[in-house]
C-alpha positions in Angstrom: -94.5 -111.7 83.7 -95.9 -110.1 81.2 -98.0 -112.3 78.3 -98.3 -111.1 74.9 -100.8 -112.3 72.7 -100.2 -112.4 68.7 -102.5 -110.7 66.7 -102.5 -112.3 63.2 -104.6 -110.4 60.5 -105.5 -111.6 57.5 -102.9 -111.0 55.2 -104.5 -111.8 51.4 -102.4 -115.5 50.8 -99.5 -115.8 48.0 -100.8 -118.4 46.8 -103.6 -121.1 46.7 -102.5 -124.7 46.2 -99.7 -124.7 44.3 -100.8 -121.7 42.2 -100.0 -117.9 42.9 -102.9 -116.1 44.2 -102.5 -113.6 41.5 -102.9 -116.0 38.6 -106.1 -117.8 40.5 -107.8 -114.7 40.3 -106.9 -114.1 36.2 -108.0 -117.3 35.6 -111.4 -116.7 38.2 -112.2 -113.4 36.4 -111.9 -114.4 33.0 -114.0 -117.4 33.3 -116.3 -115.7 35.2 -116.5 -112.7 32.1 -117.0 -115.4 29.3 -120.1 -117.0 31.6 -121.3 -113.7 31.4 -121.5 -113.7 35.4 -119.9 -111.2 38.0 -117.0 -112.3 39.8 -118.9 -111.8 43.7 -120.4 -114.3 45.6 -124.0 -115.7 45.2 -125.1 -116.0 48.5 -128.6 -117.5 47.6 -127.4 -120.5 45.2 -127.6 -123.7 45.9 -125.2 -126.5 45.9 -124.6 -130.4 45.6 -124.8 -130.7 49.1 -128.2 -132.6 48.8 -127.0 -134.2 52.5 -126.2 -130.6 54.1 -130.5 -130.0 54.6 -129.7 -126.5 52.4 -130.6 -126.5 48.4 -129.8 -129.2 46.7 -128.6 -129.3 43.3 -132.4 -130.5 42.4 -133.4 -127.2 43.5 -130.8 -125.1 41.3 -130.9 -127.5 37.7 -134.0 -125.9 36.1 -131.6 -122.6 35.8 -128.9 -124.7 34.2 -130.9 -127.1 31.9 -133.8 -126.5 29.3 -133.8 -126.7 25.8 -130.3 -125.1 24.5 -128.4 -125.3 27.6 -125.0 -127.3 27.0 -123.4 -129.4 30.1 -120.5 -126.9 29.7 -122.7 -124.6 31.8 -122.8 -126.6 34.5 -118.9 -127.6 33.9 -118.3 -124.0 33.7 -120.1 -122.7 37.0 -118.6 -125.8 39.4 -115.2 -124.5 37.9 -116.2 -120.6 38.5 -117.9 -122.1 42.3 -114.6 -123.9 43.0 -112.2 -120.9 42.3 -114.5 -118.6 44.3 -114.2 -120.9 47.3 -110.9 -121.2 46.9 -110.2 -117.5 46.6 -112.2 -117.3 49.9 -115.4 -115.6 48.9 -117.4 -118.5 49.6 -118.0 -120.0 52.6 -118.8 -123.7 52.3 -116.9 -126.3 49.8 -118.7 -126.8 46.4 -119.5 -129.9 46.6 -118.9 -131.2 50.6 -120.2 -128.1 52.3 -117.1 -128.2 54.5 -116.9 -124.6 55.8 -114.1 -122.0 55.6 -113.8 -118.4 56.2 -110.3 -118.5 55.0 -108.2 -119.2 51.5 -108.8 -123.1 52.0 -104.9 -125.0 52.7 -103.8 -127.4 50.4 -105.3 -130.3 52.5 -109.0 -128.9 51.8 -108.2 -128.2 48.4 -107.2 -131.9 47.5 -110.1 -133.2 50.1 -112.4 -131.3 48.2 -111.5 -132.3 44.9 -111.3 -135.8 46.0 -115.0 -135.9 46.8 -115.4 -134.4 43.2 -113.8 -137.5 42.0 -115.9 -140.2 44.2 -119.4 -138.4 42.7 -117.7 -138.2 39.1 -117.2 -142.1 39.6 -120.6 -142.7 40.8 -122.7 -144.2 37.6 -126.2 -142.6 39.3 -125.2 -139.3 39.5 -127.0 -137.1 36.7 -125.4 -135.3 33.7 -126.2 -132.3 34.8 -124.7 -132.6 38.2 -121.9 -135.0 36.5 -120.9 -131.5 34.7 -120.9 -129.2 37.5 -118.6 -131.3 39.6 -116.4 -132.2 36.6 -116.0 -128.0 36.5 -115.3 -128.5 40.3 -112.9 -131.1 40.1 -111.0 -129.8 37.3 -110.2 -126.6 39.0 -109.2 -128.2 42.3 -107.0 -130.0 40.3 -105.1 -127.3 38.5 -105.2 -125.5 41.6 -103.6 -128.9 44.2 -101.2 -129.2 40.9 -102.8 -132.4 40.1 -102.9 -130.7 36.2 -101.5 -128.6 34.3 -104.4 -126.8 32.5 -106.6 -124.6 34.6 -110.8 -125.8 34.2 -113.0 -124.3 31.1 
């Protein structure tokens, strides 16, 4: 008896959520134009996870905060850090850490924008933060088909 085993590459996914894969990465690249920021991976910034024992978001806020800076920063990047993970070129969740070498399913999508919603509900979480998971959630959203209108 002969046993065969499957070898499954990693074909690039049609689509992510509810949204083609194609128009995820428009709407990735143009927000990450106007934030004046290339559309690759940061592997050295920080996140929310201030529970993961990696940088917090403490560690990251003097770069997004100052005189001049405007919360739509910080909404901006969690939106740009949400489609980046969910395009697969991140490897933790934005704001749970949860890992994925893969375009994240639907479930991990919607878990991940849940736990944007329970620290957007939380009345001790910072503005600053606040903003970054609001970019976060929003995204998730458009992208579980939650919304209609894609973040920033």
């Amino acid at each position: 008896m002969t046993t065969r085993h499957a070898t499954q590459t990693r074909a690039r996914a049609s689509r992510i959520g509810v949204r083609p894969a194609d128009e995820v990465e428009s709407v990735y690249r143009t927000l990450a134009a106007e934030a004046g920021r290339a559309p690759a991976p940061d592997p050295g910034r920080g996140d929310v996870r201030e529970w993961a024992g990696e940088p917090t978001w403490g560690d990251i806020a003097p770069r997004r905060t100052g005189p001049g800076a405007e919360p739509s920063d910080a909404v901006s990047e969690g939106a740009a850090d949400a489609y980046r993970w969910a395009l697969a070129r991140e490897e933790r969740g934005p704001v749970t850490g949860a890992p994925a070498r893969e375009v994240p399913d639907l479930w991990r999508l919607t878990a991940e924008a849940d736990a944007a919603a329970v620290l957007l509900d939380d009345p001790v979480c910072p503005p600053e933060k606040r903003a970054y998971v609001r970019g976060v959630h929003d995204a998730l959203a458009w992208l579980c088909g939650q919304s209609d209108e894609h973040a920033v």
